[in-house]
Backbone as ProteinMPNN parsed JSONL, in Angstrom:
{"seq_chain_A": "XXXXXXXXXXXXXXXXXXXXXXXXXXXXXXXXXXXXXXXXXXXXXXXXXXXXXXXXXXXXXXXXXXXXXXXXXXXXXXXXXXXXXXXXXXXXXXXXXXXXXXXXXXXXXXXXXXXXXXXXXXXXXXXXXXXXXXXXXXXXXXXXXXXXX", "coords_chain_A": {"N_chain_A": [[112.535, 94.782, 58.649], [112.403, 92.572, 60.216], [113.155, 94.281, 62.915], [110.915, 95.871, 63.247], [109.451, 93.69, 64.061], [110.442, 92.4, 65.927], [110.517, 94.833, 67.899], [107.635, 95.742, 68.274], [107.096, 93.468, 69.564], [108.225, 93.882, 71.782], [106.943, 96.096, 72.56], [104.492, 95.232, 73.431], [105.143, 93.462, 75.743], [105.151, 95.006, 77.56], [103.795, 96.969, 80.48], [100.06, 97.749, 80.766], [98.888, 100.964, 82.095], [95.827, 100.926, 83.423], [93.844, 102.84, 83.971], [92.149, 102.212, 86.617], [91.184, 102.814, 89.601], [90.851, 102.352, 93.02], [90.004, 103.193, 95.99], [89.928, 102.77, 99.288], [89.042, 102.916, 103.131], [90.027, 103.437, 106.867], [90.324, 103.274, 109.903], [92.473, 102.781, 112.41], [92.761, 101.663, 116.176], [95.339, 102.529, 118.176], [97.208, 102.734, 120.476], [98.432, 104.519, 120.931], [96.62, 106.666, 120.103], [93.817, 107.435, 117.541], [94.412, 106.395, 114.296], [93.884, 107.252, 110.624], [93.367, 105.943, 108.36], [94.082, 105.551, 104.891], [93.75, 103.429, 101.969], [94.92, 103.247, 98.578], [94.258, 101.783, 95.527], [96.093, 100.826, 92.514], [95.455, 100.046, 89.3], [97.235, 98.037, 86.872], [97.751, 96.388, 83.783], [99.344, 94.184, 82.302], [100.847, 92.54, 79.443], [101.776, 89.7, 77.04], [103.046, 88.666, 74.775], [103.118, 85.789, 73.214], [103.904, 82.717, 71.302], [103.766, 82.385, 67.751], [103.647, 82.795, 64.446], [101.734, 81.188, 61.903], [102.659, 79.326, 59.044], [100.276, 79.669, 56.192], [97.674, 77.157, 55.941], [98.802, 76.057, 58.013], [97.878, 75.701, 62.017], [97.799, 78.281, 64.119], [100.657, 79.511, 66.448], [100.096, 81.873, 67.678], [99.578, 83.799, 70.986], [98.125, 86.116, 73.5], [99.411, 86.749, 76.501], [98.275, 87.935, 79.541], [98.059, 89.773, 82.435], [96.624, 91.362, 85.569], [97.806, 93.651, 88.093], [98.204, 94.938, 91.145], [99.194, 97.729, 92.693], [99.53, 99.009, 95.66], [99.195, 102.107, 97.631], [99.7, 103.176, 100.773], [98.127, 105.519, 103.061], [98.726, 106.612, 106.086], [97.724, 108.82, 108.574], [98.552, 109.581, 111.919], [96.661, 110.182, 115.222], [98.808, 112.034, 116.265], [99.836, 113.199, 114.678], [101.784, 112.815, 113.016], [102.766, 110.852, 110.094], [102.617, 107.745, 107.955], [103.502, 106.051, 105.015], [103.528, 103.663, 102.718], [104.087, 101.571, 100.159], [102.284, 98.437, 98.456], [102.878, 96.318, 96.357], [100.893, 94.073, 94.606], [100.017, 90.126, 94.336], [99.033, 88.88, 90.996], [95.699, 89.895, 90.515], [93.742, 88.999, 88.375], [93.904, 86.826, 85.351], [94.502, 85.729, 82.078], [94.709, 84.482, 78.899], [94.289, 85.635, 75.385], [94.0, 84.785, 71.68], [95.652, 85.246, 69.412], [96.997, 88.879, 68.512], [98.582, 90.417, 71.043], [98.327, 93.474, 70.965], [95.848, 93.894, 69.61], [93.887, 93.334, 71.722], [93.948, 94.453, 73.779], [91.794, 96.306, 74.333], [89.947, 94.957, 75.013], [90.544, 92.98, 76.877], [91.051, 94.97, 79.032], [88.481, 95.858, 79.33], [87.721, 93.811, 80.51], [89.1, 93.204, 82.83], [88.206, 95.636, 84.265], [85.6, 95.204, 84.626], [85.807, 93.081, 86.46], [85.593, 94.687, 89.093], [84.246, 94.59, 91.544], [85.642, 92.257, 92.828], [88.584, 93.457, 92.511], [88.194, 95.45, 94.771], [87.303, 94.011, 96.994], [90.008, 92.643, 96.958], [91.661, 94.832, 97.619], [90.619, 95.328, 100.342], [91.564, 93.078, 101.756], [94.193, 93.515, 101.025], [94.922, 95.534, 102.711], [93.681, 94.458, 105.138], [95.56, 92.888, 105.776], [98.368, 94.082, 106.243], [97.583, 96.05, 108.535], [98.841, 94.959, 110.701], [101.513, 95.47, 109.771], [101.323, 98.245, 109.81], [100.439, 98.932, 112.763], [103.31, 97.741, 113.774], [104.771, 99.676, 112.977], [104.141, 102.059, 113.651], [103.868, 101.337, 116.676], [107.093, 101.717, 116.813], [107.515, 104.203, 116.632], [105.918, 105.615, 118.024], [106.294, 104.06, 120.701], [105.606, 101.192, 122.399], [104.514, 100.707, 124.294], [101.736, 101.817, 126.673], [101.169, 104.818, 127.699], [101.399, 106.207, 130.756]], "CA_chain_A": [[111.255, 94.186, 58.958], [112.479, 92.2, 61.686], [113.583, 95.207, 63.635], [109.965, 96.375, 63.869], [108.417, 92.508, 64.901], [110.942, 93.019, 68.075], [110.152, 96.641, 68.669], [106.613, 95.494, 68.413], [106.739, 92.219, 70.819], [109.318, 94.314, 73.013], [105.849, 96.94, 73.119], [103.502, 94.036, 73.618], [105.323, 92.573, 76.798], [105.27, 96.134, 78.635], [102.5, 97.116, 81.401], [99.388, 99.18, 80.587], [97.782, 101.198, 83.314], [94.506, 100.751, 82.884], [93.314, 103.781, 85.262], [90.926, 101.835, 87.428], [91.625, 103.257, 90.613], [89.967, 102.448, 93.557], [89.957, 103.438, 97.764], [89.489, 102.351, 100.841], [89.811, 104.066, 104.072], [89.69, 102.814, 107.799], [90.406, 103.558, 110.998], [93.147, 101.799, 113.274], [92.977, 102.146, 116.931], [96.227, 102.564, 118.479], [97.709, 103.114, 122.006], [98.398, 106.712, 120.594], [95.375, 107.233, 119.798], [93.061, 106.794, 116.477], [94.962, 106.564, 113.158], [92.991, 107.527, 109.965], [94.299, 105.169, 106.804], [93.563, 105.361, 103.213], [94.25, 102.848, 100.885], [94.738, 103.192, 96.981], [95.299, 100.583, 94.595], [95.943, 101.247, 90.686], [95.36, 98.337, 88.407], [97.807, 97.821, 85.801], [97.857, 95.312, 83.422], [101.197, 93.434, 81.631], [100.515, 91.93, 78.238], [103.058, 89.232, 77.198], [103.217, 87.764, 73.541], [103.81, 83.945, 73.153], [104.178, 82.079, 70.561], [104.395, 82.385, 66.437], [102.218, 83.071, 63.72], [102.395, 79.759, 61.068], [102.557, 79.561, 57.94], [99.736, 78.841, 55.822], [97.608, 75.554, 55.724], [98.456, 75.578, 59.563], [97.487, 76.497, 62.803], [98.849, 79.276, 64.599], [100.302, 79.385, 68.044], [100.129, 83.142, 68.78], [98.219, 84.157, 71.716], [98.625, 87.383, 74.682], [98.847, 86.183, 77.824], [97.703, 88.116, 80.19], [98.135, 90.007, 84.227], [96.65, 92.471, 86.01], [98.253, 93.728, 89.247], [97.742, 95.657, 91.861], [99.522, 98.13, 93.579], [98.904, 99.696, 96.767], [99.759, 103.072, 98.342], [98.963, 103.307, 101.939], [98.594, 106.932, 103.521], [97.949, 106.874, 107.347], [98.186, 109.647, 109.483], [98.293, 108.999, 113.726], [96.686, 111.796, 115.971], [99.78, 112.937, 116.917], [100.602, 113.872, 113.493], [102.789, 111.67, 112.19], [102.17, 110.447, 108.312], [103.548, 107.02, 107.819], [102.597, 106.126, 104.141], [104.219, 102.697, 102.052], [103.581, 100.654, 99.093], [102.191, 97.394, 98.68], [102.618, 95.313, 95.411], [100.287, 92.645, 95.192], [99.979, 89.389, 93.314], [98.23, 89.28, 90.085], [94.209, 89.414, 90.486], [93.161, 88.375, 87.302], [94.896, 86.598, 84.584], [94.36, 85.283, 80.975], [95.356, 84.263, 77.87], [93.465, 85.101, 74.533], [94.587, 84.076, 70.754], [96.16, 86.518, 68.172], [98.255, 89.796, 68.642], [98.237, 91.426, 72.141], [98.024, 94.875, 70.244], [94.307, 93.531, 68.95], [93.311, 92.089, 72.151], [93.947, 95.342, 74.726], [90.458, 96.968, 74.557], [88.762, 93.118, 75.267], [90.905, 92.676, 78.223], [90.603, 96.102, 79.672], [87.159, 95.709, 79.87], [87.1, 92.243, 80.979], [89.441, 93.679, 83.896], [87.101, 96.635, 84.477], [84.194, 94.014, 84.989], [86.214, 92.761, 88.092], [85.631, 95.987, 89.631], [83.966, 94.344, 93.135], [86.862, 91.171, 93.056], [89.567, 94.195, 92.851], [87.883, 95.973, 95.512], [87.666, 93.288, 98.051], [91.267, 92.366, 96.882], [92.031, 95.81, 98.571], [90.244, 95.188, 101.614], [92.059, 92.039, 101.83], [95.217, 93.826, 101.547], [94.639, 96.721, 103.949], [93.775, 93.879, 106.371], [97.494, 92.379, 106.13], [98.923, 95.449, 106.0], [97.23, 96.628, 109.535], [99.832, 94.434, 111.777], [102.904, 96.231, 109.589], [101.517, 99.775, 110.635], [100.812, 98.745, 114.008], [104.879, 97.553, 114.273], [105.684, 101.028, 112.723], [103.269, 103.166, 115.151], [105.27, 100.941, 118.171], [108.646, 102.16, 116.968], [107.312, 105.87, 116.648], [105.597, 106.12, 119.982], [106.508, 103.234, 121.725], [104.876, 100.034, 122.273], [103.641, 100.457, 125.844], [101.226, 102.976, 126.811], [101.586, 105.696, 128.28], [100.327, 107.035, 132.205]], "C_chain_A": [[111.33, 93.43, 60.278], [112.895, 92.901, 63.224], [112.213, 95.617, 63.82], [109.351, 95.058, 64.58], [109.023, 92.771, 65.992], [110.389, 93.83, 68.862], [109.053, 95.863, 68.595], [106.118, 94.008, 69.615], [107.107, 93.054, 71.814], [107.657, 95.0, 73.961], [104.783, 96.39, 74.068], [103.934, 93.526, 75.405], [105.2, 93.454, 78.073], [103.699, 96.245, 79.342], [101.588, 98.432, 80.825], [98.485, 99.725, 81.867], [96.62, 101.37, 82.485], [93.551, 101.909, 83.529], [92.043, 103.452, 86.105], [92.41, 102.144, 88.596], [90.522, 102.909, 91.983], [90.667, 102.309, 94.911], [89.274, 102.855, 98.702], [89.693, 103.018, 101.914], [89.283, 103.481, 105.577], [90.209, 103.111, 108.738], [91.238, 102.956, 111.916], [93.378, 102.358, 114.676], [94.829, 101.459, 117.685], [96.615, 102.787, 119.784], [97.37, 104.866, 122.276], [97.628, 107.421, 119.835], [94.981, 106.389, 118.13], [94.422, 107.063, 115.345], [94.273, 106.663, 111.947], [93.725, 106.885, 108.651], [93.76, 105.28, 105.902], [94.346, 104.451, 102.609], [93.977, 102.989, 99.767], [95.466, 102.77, 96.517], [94.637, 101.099, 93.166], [96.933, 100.088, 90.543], [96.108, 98.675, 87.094], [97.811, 96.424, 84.841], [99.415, 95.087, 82.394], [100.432, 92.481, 80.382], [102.388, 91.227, 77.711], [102.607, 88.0, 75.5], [103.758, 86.774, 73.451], [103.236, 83.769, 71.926], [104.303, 82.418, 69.006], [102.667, 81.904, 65.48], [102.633, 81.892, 62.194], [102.071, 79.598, 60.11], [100.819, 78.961, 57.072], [99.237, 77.036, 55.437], [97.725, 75.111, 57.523], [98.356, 76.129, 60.649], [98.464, 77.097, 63.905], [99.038, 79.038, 66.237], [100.519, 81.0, 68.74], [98.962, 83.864, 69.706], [99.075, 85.106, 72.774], [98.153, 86.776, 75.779], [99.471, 87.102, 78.379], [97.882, 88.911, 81.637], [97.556, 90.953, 84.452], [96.301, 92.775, 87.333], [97.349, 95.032, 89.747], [98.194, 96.581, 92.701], [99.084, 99.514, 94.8], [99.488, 100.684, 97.759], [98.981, 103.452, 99.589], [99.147, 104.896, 102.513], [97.794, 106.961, 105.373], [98.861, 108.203, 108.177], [97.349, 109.872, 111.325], [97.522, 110.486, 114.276], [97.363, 112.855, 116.627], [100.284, 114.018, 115.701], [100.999, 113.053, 112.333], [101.951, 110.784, 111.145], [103.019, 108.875, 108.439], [102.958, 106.443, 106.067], [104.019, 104.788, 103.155], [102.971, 102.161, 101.064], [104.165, 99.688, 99.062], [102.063, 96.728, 96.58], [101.589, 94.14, 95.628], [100.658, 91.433, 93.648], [98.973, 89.358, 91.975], [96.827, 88.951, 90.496], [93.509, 89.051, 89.743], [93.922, 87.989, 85.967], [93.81, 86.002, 83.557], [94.982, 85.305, 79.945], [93.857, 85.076, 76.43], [94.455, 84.82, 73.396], [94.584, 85.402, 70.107], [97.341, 87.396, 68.846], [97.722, 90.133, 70.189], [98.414, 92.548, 71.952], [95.865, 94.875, 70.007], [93.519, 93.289, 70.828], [93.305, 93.434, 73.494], [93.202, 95.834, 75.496], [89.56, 95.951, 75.437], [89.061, 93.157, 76.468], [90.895, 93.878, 79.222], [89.297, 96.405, 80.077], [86.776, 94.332, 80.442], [87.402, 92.451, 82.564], [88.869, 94.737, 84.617], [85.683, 96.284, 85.029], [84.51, 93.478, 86.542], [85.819, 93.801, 88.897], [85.373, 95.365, 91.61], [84.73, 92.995, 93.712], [87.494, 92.625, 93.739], [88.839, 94.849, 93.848], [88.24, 95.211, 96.546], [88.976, 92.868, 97.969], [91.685, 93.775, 97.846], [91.669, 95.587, 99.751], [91.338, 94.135, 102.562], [93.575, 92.443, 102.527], [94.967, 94.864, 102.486], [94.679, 95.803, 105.5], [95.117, 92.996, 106.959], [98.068, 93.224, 106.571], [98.754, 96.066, 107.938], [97.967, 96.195, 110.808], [101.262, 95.01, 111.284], [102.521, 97.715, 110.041], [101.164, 99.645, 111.794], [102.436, 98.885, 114.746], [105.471, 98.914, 114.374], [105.57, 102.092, 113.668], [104.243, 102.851, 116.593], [106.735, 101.714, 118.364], [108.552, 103.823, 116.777], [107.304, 106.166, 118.13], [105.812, 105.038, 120.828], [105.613, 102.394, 122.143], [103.96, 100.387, 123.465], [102.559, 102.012, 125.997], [101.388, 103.799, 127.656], [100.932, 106.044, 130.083], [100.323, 105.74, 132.866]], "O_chain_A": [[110.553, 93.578, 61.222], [112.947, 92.328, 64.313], [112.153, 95.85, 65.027], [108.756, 95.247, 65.642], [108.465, 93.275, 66.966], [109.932, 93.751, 70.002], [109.459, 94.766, 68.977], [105.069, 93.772, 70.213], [106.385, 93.064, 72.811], [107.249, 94.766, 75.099], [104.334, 96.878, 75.106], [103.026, 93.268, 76.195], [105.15, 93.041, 79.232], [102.679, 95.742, 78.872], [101.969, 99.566, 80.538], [97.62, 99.087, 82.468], [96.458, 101.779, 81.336], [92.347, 101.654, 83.491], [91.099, 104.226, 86.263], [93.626, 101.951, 88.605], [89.353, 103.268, 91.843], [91.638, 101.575, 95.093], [88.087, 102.532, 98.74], [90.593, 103.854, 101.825], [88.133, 103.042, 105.574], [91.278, 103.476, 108.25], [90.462, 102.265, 112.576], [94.057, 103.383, 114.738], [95.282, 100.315, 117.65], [95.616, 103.358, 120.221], [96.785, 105.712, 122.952], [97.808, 108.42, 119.139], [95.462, 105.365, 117.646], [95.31, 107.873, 115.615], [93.58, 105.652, 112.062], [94.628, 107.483, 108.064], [92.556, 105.06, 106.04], [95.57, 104.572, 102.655], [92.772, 102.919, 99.526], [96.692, 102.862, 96.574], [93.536, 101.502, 92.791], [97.966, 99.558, 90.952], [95.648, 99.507, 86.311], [97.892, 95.36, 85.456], [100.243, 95.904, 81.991], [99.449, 91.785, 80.637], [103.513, 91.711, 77.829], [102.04, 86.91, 75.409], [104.98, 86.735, 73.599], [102.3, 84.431, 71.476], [105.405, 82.96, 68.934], [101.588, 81.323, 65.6], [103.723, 81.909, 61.622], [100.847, 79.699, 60.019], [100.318, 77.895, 57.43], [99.888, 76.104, 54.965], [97.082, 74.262, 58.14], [98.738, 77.297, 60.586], [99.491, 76.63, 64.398], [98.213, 78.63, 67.055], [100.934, 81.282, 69.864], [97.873, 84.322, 69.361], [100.29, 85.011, 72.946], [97.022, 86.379, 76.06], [100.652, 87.389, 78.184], [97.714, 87.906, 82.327], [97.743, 91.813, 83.591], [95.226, 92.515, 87.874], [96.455, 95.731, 89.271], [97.626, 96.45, 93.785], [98.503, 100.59, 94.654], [100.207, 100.26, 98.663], [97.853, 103.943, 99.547], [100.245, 105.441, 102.405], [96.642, 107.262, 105.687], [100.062, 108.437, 108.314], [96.218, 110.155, 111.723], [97.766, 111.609, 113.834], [97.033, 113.895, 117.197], [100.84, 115.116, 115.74], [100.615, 112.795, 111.192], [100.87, 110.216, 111.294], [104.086, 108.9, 109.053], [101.73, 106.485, 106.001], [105.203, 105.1, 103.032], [101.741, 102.219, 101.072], [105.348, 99.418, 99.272], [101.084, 96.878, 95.848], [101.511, 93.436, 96.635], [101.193, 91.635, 92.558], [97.956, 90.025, 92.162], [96.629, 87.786, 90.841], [92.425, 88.657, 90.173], [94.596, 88.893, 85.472], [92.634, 85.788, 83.853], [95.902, 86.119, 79.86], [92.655, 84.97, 76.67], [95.625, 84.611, 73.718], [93.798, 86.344, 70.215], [98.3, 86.961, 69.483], [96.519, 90.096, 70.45], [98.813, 93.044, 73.006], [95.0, 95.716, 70.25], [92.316, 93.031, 70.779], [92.398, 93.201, 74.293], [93.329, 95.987, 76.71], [88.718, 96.194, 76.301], [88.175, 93.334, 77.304], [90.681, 93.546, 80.388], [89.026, 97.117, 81.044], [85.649, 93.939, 80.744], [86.606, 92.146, 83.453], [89.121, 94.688, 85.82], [84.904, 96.969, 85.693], [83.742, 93.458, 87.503], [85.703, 93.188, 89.959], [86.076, 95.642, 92.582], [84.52, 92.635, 94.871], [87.241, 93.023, 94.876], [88.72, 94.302, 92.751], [89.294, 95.456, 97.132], [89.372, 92.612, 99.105], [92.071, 93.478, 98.976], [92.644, 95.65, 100.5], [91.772, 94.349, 103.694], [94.079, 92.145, 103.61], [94.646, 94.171, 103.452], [95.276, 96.088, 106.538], [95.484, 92.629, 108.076], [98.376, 92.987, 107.739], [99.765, 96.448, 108.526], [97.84, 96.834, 111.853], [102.166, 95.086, 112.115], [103.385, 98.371, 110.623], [101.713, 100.595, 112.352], [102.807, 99.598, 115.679], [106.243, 99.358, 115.224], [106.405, 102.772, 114.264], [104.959, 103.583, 117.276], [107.317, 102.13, 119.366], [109.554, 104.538, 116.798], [108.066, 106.628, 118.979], [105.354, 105.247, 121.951], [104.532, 102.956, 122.314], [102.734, 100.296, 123.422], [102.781, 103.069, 125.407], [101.917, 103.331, 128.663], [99.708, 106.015, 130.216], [99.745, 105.599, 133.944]]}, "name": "protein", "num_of_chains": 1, "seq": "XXXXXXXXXXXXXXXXXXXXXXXXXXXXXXXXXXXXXXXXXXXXXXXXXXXXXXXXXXXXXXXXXXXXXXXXXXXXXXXXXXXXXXXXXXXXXXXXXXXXXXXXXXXXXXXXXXXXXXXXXXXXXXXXXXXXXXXXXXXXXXXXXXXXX"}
């Protein structure tokens, strides 16, 4: 019996993709010409079981707390050709706790995270716009910082 509560917290503490997916796409001008970027970030969420369920007569302290990240696959390709394409982790964009099992509580928070939809969006934008001084550096060390003629 106590071999399945483990297996069952162990399940509880793992990440669910949630398949919200969503793009961006933008344009970076460059020395060496235009560069054409896409960004796509897929939202996962992490469910993390705390505390203990108490015996009758008193009150319980088990509740699922909560994350859901963001990670971000960049795909740009320069006019010369050249693909340069990395991923970006981000920090969590929406967090919570609720009370009971985090088995019970999956569906609630999947749609609560699904509701963010135009947060996580601009969270992409956000990152894309960090992001646009590391593929600059990379473009430099391809074709060379200075321009050409």
């Amino acid at each position: 019996m106590a071999y399945y509560l483990l297996a069952g917290l162990a399940l509880a503490a793992t990440g669910t993709a949630l398949g919200l997916t969503v793009d961006h796409q933008n344009q970076v001008g460059h020395h060496s010409g235009p560069v054409a970027v896409q960004y796509r970030g897929d939202v996962a969420i992490t469910h993390k079981q705390v505390g203990a369920v108490a015996p009758g007569g008193r009150a319980s302290s088990l509740r699922c707390d909560w994350a859901a990240t963001m990670t971000v696959a960049r795909h740009a390709v320069a006019s010369s050709g050249t693909t340069l394409v990395r991923t970006i982790d981000s920090e969590p964009l929406v967090s919570g706790t609720r009370p009971g099992w985090c088995a019970t509580s999956h569906r609630a928070i999947a749609k609560e995270v699904a509701g963010k939809t135009v947060a996580i969006r601009d969270h992409l934008v956000v990152v894309a716009g960090q992001d646009e001084a590391m593929l600059r550096a990379e473009l430099d060390r391809i074709h060379g910082s200075q321009r050409a003629g």
